[in-house]
C-alpha positions as CSV (number, residue, x, y, z in Angstrom):
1,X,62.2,129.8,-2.7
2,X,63.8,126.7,-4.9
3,X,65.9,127.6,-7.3
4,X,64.1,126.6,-10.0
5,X,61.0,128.7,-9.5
6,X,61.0,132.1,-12.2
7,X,59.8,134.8,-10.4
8,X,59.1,136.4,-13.6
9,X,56.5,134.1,-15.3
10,X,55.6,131.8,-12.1
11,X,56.3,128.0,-13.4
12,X,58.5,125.5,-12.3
13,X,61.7,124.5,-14.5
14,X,62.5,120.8,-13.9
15,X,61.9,117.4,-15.3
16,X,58.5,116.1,-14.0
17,X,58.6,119.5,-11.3
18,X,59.2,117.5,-8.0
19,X,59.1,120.1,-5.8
20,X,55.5,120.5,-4.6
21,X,56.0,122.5,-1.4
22,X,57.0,125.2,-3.3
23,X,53.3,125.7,-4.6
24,X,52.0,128.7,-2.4
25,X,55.5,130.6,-3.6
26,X,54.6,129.5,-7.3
27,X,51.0,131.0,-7.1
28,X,52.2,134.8,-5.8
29,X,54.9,134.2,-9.0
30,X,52.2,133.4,-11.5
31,X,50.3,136.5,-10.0
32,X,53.4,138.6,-10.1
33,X,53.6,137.6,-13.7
34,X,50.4,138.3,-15.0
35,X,51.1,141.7,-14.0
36,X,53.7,142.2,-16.6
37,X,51.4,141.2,-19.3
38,X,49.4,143.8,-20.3
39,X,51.0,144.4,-23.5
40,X,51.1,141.2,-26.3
41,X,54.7,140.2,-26.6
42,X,55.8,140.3,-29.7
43,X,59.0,141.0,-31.7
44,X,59.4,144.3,-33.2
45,X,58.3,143.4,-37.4
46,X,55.4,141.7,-36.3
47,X,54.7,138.0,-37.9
48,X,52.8,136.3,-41.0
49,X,50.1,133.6,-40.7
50,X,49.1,131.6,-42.7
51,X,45.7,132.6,-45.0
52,X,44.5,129.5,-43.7
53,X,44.6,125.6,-41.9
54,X,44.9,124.1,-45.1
55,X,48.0,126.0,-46.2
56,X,49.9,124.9,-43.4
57,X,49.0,121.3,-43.9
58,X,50.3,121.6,-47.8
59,X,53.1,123.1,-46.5
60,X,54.4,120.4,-43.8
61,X,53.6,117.6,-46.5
62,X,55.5,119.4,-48.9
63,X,58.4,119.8,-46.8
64,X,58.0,116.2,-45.1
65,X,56.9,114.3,-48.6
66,X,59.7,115.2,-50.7
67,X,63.1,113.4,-52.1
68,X,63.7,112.2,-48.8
69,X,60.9,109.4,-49.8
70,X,61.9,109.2,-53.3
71,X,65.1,108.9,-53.4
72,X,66.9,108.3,-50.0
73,X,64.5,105.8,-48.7
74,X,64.5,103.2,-51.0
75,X,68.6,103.0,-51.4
76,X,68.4,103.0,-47.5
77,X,66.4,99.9,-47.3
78,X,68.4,98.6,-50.2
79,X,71.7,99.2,-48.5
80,X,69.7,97.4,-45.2
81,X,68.4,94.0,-46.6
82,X,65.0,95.2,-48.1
83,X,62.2,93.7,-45.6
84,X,64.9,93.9,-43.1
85,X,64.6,97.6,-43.0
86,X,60.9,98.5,-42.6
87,X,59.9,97.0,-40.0
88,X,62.6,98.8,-37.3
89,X,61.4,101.8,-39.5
90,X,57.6,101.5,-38.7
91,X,58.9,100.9,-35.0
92,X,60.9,104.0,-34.9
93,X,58.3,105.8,-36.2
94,X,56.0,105.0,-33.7
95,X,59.0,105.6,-30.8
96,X,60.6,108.2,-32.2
97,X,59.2,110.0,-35.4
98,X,55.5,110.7,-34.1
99,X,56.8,111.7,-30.5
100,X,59.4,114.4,-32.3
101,X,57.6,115.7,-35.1
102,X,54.4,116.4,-32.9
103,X,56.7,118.0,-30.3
104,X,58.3,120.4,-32.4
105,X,54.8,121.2,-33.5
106,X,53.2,121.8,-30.6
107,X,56.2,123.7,-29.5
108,X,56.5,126.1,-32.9
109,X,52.3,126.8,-32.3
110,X,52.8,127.7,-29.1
111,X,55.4,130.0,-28.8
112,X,54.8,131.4,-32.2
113,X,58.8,131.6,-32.6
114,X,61.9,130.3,-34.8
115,X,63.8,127.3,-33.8
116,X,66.5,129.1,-32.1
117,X,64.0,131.7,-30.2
118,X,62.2,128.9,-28.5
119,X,64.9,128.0,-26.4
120,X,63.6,130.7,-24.5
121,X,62.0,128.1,-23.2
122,X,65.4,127.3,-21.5
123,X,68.2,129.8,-22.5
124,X,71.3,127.3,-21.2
125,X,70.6,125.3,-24.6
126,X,70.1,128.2,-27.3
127,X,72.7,126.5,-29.0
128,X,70.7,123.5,-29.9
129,X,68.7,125.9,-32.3
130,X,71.9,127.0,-33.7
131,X,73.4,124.2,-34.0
132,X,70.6,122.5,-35.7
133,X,71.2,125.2,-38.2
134,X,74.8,123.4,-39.3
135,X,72.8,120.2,-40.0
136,X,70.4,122.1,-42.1
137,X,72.6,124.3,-44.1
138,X,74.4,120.7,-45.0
139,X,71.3,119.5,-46.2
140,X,70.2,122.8,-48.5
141,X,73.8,122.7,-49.4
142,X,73.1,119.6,-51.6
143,X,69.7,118.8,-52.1
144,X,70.1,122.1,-54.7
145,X,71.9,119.5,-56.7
146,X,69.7,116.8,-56.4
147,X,67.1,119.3,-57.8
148,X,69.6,120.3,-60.3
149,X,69.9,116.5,-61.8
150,X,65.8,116.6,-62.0
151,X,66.0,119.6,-64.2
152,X,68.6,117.7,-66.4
153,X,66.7,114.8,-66.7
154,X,63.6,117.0,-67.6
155,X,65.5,118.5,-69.9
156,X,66.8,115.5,-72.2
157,X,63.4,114.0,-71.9
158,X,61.9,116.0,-74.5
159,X,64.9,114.0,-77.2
160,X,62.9,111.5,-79.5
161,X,64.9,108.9,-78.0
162,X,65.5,108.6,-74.6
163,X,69.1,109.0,-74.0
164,X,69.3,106.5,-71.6
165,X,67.3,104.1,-73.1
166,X,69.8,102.1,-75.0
167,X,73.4,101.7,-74.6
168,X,76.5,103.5,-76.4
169,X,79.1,102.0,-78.4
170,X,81.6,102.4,-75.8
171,X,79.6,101.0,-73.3
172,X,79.4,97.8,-74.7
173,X,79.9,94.8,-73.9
174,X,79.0,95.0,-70.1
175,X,75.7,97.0,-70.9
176,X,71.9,96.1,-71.7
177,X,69.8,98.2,-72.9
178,X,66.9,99.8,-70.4
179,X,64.4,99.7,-73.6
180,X,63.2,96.1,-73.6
181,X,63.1,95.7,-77.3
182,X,67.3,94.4,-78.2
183,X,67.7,92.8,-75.0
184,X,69.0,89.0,-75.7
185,X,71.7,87.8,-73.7
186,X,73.4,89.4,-70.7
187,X,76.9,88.4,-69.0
188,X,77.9,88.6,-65.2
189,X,79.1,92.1,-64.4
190,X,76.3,93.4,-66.6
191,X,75.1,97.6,-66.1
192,X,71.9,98.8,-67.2
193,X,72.1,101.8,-69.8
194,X,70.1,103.9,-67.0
195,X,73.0,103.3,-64.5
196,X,75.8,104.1,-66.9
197,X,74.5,107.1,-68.7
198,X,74.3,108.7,-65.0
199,X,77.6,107.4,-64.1
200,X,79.4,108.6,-67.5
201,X,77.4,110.7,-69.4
202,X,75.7,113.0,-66.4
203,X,77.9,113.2,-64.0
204,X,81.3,111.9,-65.6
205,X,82.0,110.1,-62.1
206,X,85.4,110.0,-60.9
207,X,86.3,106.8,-58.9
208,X,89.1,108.4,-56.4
209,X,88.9,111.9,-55.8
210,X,92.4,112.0,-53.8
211,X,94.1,114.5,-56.9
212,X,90.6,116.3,-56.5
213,X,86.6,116.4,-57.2
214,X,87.1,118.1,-60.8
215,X,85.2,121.3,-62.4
216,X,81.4,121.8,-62.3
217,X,79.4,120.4,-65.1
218,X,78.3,124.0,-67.3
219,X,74.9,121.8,-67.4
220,X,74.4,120.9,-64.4
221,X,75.4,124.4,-63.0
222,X,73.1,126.0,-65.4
223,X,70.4,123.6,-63.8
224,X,71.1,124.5,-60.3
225,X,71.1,128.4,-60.7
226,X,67.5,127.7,-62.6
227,X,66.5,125.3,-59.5
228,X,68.0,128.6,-57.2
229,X,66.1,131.2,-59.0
230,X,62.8,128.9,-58.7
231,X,63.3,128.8,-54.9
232,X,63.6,132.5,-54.8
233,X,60.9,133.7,-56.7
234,X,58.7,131.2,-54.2
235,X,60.3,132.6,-50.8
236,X,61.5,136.0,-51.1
237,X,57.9,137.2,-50.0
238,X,57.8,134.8,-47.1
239,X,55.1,132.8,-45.6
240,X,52.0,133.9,-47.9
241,X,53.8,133.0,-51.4
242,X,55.1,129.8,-49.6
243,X,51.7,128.8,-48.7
244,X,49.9,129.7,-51.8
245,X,52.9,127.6,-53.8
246,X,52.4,124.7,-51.0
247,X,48.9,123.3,-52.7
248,X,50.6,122.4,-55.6
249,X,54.1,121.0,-54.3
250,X,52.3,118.6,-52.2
251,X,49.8,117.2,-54.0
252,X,51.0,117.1,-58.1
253,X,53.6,114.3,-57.5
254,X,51.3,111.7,-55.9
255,X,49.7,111.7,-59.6
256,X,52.7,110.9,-61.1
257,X,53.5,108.4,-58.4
258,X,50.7,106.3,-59.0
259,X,51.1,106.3,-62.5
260,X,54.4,105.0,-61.8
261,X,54.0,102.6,-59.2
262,X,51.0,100.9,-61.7
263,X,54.3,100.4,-64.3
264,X,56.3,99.0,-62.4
265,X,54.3,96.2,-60.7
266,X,53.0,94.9,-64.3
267,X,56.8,94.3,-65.0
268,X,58.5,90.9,-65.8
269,X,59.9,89.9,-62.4
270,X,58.4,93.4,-60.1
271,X,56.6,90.9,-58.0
272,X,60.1,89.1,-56.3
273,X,61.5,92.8,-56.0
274,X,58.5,93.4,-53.9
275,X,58.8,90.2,-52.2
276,X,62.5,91.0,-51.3
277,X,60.9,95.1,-50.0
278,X,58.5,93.6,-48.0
279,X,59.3,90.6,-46.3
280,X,61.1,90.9,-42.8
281,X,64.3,89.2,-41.9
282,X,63.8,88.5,-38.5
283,X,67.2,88.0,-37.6
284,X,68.2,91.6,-39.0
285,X,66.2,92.8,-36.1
286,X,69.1,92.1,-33.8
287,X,71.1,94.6,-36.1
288,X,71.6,97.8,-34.5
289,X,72.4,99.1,-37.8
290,X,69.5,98.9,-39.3
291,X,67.2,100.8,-36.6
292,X,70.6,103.1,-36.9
293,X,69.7,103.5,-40.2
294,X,66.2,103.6,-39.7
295,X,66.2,106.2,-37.3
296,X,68.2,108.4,-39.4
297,X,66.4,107.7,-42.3
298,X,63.4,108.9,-40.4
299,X,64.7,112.2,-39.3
300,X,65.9,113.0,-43.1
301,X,62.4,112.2,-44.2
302,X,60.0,114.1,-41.8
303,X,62.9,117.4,-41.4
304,X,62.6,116.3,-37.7
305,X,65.0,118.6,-35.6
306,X,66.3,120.7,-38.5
307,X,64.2,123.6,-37.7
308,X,61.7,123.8,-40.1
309,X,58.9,122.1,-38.4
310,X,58.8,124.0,-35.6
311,X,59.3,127.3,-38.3
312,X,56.1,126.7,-40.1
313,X,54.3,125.8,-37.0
314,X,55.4,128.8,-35.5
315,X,53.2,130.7,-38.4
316,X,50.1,129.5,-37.0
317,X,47.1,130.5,-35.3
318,X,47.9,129.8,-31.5
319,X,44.2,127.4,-31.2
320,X,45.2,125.4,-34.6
321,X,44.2,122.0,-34.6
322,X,47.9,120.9,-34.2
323,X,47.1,117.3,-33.2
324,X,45.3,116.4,-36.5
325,X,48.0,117.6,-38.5
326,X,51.0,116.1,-37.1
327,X,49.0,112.7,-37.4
328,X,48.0,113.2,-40.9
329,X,51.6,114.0,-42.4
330,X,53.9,111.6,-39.9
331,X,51.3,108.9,-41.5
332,X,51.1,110.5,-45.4
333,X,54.9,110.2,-44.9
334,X,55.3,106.8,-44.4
335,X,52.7,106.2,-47.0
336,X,54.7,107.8,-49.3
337,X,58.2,106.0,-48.2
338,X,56.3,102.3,-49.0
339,X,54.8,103.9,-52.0
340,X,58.2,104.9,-53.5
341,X,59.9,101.7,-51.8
342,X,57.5,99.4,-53.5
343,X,57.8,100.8,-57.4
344,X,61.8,101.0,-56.7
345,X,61.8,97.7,-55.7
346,X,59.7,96.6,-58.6
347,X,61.7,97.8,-61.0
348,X,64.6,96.1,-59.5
349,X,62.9,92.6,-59.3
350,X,62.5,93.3,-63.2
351,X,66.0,94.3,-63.4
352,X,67.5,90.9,-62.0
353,X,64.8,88.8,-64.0
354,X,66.4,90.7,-67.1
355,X,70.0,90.1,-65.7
356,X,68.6,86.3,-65.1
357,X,69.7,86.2,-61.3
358,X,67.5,86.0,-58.5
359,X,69.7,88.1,-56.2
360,X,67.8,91.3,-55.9
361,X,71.0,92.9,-53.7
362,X,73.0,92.9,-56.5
363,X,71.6,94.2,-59.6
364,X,72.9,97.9,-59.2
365,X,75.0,99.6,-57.5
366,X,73.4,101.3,-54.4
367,X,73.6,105.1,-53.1
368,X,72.3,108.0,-53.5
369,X,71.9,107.6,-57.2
370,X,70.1,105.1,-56.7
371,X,67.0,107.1,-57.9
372,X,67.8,108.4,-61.0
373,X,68.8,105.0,-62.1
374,X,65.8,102.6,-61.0
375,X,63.2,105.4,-61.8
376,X,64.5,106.2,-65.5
377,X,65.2,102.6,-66.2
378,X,61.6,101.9,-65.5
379,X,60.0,104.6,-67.7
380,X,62.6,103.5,-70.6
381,X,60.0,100.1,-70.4
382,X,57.1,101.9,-71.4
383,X,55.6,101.0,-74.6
384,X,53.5,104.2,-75.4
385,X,55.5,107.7,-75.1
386,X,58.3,107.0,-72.4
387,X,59.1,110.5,-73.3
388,X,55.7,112.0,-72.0
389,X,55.9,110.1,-68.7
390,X,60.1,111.0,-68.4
391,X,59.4,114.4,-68.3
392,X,56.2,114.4,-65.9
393,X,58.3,112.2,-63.6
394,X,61.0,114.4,-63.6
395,X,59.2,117.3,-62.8
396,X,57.2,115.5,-60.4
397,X,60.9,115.0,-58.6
398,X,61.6,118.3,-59.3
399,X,58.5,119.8,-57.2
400,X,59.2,117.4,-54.1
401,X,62.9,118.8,-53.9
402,X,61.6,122.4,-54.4
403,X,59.0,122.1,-51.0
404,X,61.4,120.3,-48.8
405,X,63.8,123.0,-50.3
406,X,61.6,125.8,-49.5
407,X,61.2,125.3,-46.2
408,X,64.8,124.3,-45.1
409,X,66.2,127.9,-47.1
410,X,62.9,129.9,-45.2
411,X,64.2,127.9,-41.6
412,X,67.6,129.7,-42.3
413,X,66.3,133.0,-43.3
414,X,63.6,133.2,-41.1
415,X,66.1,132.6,-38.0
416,X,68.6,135.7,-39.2
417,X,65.2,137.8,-39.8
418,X,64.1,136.9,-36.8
419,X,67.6,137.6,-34.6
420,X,68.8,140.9,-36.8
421,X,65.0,142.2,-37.9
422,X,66.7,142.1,-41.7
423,X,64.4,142.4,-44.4
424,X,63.1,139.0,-45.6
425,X,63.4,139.6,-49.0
426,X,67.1,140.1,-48.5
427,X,68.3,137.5,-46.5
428,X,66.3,135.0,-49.1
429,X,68.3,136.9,-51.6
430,X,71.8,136.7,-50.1
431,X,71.4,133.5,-48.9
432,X,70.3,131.9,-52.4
433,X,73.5,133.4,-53.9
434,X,75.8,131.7,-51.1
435,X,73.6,128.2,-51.6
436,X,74.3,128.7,-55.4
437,X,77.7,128.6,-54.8
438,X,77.7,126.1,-52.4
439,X,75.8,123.4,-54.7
440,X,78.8,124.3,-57.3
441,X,80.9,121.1,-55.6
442,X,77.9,118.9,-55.7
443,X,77.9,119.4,-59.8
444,X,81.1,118.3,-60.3
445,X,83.0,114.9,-60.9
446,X,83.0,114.2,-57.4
447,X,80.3,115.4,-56.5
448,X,78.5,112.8,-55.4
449,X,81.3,111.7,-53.2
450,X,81.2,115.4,-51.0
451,X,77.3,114.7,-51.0
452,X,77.6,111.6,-49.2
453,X,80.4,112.8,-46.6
454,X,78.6,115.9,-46.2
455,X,74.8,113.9,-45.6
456,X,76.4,111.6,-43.3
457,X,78.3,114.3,-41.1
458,X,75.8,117.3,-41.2
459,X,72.6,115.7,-42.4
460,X,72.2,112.6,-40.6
461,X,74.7,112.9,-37.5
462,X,74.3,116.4,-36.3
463,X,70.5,116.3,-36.7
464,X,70.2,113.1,-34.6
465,X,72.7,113.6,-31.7
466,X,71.0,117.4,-31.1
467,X,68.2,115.5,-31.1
468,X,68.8,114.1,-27.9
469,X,69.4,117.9,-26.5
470,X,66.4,118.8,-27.6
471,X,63.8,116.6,-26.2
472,X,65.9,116.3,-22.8
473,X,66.2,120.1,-22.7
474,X,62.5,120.2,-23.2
475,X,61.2,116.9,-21.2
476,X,63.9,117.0,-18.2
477,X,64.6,120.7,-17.7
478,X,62.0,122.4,-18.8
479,X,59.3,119.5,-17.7
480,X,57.6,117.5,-18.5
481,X,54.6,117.9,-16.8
482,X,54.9,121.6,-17.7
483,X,55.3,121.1,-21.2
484,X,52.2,118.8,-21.3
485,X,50.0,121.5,-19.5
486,X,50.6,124.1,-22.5
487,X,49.7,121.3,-24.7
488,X,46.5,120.9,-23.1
489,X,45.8,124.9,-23.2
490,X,46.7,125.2,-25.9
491,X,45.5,122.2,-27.8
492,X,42.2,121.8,-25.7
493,X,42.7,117.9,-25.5
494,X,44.7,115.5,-22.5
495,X,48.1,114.7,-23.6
496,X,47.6,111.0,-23.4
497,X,50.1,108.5,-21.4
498,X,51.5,107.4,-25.1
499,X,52.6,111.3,-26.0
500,X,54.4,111.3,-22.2
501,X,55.8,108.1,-22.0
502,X,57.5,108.3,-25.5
503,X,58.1,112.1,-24.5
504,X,60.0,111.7,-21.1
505,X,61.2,107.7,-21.3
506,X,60.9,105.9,-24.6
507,X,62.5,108.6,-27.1
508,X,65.4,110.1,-25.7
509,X,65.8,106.5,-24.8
510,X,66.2,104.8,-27.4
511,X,67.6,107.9,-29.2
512,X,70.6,107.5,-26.5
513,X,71.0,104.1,-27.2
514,X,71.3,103.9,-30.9
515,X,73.8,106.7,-30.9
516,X,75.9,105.5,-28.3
517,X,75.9,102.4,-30.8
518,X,76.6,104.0,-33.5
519,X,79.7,106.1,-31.8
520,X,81.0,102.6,-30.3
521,X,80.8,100.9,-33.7
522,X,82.1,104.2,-35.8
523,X,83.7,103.5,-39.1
524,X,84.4,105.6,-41.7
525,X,82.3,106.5,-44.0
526,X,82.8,105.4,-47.6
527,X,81.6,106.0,-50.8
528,X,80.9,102.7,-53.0
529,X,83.2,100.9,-50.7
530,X,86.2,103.3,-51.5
531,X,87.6,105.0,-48.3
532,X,88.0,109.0,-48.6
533,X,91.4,110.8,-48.2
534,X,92.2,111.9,-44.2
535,X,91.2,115.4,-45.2
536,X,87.7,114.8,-46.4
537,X,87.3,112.7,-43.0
538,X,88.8,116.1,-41.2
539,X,86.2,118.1,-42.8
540,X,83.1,116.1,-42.0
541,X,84.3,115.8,-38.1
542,X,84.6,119.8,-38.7
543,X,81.0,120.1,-39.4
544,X,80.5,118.2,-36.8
545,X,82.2,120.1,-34.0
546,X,80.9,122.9,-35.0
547,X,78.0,122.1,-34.6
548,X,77.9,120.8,-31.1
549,X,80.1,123.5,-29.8
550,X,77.4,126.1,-30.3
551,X,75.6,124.3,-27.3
552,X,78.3,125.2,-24.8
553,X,79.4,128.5,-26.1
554,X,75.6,129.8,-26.4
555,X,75.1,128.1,-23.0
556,X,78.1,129.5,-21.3
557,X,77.2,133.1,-22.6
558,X,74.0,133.2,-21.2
559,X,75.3,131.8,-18.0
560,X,77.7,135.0,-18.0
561,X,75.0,137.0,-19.2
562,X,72.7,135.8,-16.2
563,X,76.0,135.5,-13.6
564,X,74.4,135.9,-10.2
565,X,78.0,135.6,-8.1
566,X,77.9,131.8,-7.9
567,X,78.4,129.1,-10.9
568,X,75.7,127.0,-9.7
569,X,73.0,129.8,-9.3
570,X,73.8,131.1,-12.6
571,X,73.3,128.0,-14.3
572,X,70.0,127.5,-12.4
573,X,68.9,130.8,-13.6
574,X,69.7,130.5,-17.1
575,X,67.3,127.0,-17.1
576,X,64.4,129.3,-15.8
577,X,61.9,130.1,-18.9
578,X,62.6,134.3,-19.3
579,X,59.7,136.6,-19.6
580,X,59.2,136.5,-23.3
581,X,58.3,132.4,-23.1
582,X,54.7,132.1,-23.3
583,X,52.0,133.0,-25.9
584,X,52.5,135.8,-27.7
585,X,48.9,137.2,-27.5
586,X,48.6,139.0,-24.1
587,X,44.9,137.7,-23.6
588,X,46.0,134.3,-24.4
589,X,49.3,134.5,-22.0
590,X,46.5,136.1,-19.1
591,X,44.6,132.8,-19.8
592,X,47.9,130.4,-20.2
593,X,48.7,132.2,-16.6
594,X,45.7,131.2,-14.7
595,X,45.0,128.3,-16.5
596,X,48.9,127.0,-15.2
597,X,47.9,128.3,-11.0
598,X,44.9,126.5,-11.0
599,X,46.6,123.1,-12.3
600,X,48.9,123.7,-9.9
601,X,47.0,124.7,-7.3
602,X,45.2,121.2,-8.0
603,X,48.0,119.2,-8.3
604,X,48.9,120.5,-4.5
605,X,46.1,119.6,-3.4
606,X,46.0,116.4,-4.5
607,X,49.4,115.3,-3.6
608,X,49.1,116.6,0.1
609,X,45.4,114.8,0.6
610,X,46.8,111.9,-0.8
611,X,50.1,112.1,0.7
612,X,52.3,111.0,-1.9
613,X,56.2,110.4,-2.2
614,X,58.6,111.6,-4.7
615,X,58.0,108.2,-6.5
616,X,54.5,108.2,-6.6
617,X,54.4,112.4,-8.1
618,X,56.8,111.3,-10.7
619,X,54.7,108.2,-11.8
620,X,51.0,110.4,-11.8
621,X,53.0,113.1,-13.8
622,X,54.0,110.4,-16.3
623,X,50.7,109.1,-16.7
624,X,49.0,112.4,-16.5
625,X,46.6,111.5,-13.3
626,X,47.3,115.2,-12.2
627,X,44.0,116.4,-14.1
């Protein structure tokens, strides 16, 4: 028998399954199998659903629709020439985002398990799971803060004066107002009041953080343990108060967002800062940067490979219409992104007609505060109330951050719950106290310079080179073929050439060849053009290697867990699927069982009538003509 038949569960194990004469052998497997499944496999606490559909769509645009379109896409596609940017991000989409996010979908649905249990799918790369798990926890570890700064600014909204409306004494004379009303001359080297009542006033900036990143701000603390306390009292009794909370995190801010966007293109000048958004640079196509930056940009926005996708998914019903949902948030996402990259970019076209220059690239300063500049500068304009509108945009921030929040804290806790049968309550508990801490740094002087070592390291890079793992893992090892066949049962629908193209080929592809790019060309990160001291640089490789080394040490475990007397066997039996890989529901693992011989079965048939090569298997597989 090849070595890459399970004798267990009866399916093949490797990429595209090219070894057809080992079909009668697979068939007595598969019947062997369905033997063992009498009993529904399940873990020991049982596992929530969601009370309906509908709450799991809120949920995923909630977690997907968040600050990630806010705030970090429009300073990406500032930092990337504008126009420049969004096309390689509609591309990458297409190649990339779509492909992932409907993967880890289909994936969480179907097995009905955490991010780190589905690798039972394959137990050689557990460790991907894990590891993922270092790129979340980087991300939760600062987006408390980011939440923290909404509160703030919700907070001082409610003055009778906007307080960054007009400019301080001290500020002057490099400053113009953000309230249109003094505004008369303006010099070279010009800031808005918006940009420096964030820098000076909020969070009292430091501009080298080599004698260190200073105390916490007692405000901005007090913000994030309110932001930490909100994010409890919404998880602590798992999936049904996340669901019922979901209806309103996802669909509240797009009121505000429209209101907004409506603003901003009536300005003075919006319609060049528009111009400069949407019109492509061709020659910036030829920049591997910018689909560097794309694809990253893509994975921060739709939570791709963190987890949490394939946690929420794994809370649904195992016939959930899985398809329809992954279409409609990847494309509610991207809607949003424009959305948000539009008004920004209005409000800086207005920005450089006030500073009378016609550079749009150079009117602030870009990064990740990007955000709480443009937006606040804009709502200073309004003529009627700014106050009123300040504090429902703020809030509006304030519930995207708490969704994507939700679900990257739940990813965490439900992974410990779901390894250690902990209570959840606790773990959401425990772990809120340890993120409170955490966000501490971000609220200091130099904050904002750990945020940006710590997104670039565990948020961005981590994320994306484990993304590579994953989809090979799945595709390659596992099989693709396979993988597409409990699609089909699952999902009742062909998987269509497009899904396994960009699945086995096009993906990991161009995944591979944008980070091999990226490590070629690897500089240093920076933070406004200022390097950071050799230990900051130690730390973010740290989180790196952390994170990747869970891959071989999870990998080499099971190996010695599975040790069969010879290196190569072992390793061969630890890419087999164990028992517990499947559907949970016994009748619909019976039915997943027979469903898989009689494909098979099939597919034999077909391959000895027609006689076909190595070559020609792989190419029907690809294209699905095995049906």
């Amino acid at each position: 028998m090849p070595a890459a038949m399970n004798k267990s569960n009866g399916y093949h194990n490797e990429a595209f399954e090219m070894h057809p004469e080992s079909q009668v052998q697979d068939t007595k497997s598969i019947e062997n199998g369905l033997s063992k499944t009498d009993e529904p496999v399940k873990d020991a606490d049982g596992r929530d659903t969601w009370s309906s559909g509908l709450e799991f769509l809120m949920a995923c645009i909630s977690l997907s629709v968040g600050l990630g379109n806010i705030w970090r896409f429009p300073f990406t596609a500032y930092e990337n020439g504008g126009g420049a940017f969004v096309i390689p991000y509609i591309i990458v989409l297409i190649i990339i985002g779509k492909p992932l996010y409907y993967l880890e979908m289909t994936i969480g649905q179907f097995a009905s398990r955490s991010s780190v249990k589905i690798w039972k799918a394959c137990p050689l790369l557990k460790g991907v799971g894990i590891g993922q798990l270092f790129g979340t926890v980087s991300v939760i570890s600062y987006y408390s803060s980011l939440i923290a700064l909404t509160l703030y600014y919700f907070g001082v909204s409610f003055q009778a004066v906007l307080p960054w409306s007009t400019c301080l004494d001290e500020w002057m004379p490099n400053c113009i107002d953000s309230s249109p009303s003094n505004n008369t001359s303006f010099q070279p080297g010009t800031l808005s009041s918006s940009e420096l009542y964030f820098l000076r006033v909020v969070l009292r900036e430091k501009y080298d953080i080599s004698d260190g990143i200073g105390y916490p701000s007692w405000q901005l603390a007090i913000c994030l343990a309110a932001s930490w306390v909100v994010i409890l009292l919404i998880i602590m009794r798992g999936v049904k108060s996340t669901g019922k909370a979901s209806y309103f995190l996802a669909l509240f801010p797009y009121v505000v967002m429209i209101a907004l966007l409506i603003r901003a293109v009536t300005l003075d000048g919006a319609v060049d800062g528009i111009i400069y958004f949407l019109k492509p640079n061709w020659n910036e196509l030829l920049n591997p940067k910018v689909w560097y930056s794309a694809t990253t940009q893509l994975f921060f926005s739709l939570s791709v490979c963190m987890g949490s996708v394939v946690m929420f998914a794994s809370y649904n019903n195992f016939s959930h219409n899985i398809y329809r949902d992954a279409m409609i948030v990847t494309t509610l996402d991207t809607f949003t992104s424009l959305l948000a990259g539009t008004t920004i970019f209005g409000i800086l076209g207005n920005l450089a007609y006030n500073l009378n220059t016609t550079d749009i690239s150079t009117v602030v300063r870009s990064g990740t505060g990007l955000a709480f500049i443009s937006y606040p500068d804009a709502i200073a304009k309004f003529d009627v109330v700014p106050q009123l509108f300040s504090v429902l945009f703020f809030f509006m921030l304030f519930v995207l951050g708490t969704g994507s929040l939700v679900a990257l804290q739940t990813t965490v806790v439900t992974v410990i719950c779901d390894q250690f049968e902990f209570k959840f309550w606790k773990v959401a508990t425990v772990s809120i106290v340890l993120g409170f801490c955490a966000g501490l740094v971000y609220v200091t002087p130099g904050g904002q310079w750990i945020l940006n070592l710590v997104d670039y390291y565990g948020g961005t890079f981590v994320p994306f080179a484990l993304a590579i793992v994953e989809i090979g893992g799945i595709m390659w090892i596992y099989g693709l073929d396979q993988f597409c066949k409990d699609v089909e049962f699952m999902t009742k629908r062909h998987v269509t050439p497009y899904w396994r193209i960009c699945w086995a080929v096009l993906t990991p592809g161009l995944l591979i060849v944008i980070f091999v790019y990226s490590m070629v060309n690897y500089s240093p990160v920076t933070y406004s053009n200022n390097l950071y001291p050799d230990i900051a640089y130690v730390f973010g490789w740290l989180i790196i290697g952390l994170a990747f080394l869970q891959v071989p040490i999870w990998g080499g475990l099971n190996v010695w867990r599975n040790w069969t007397g010879g290196l190569i066997e072992s390793i061969k039996k630890t890419i087999q699927p164990t028992e517990l890989w499947g559907p949970r529901d016994s009748s619909s693992r019976a039915e997943w069982m027979k469903f898989k011989k009689d494909y098979f079965s099939e597919r034999e048939r077909i391959i000895e009538e027609k006689q076909h090569n190595i070559f020609m298997q792989k190419i029907n597989m690809l294209f699905g003509r095995y049906r």
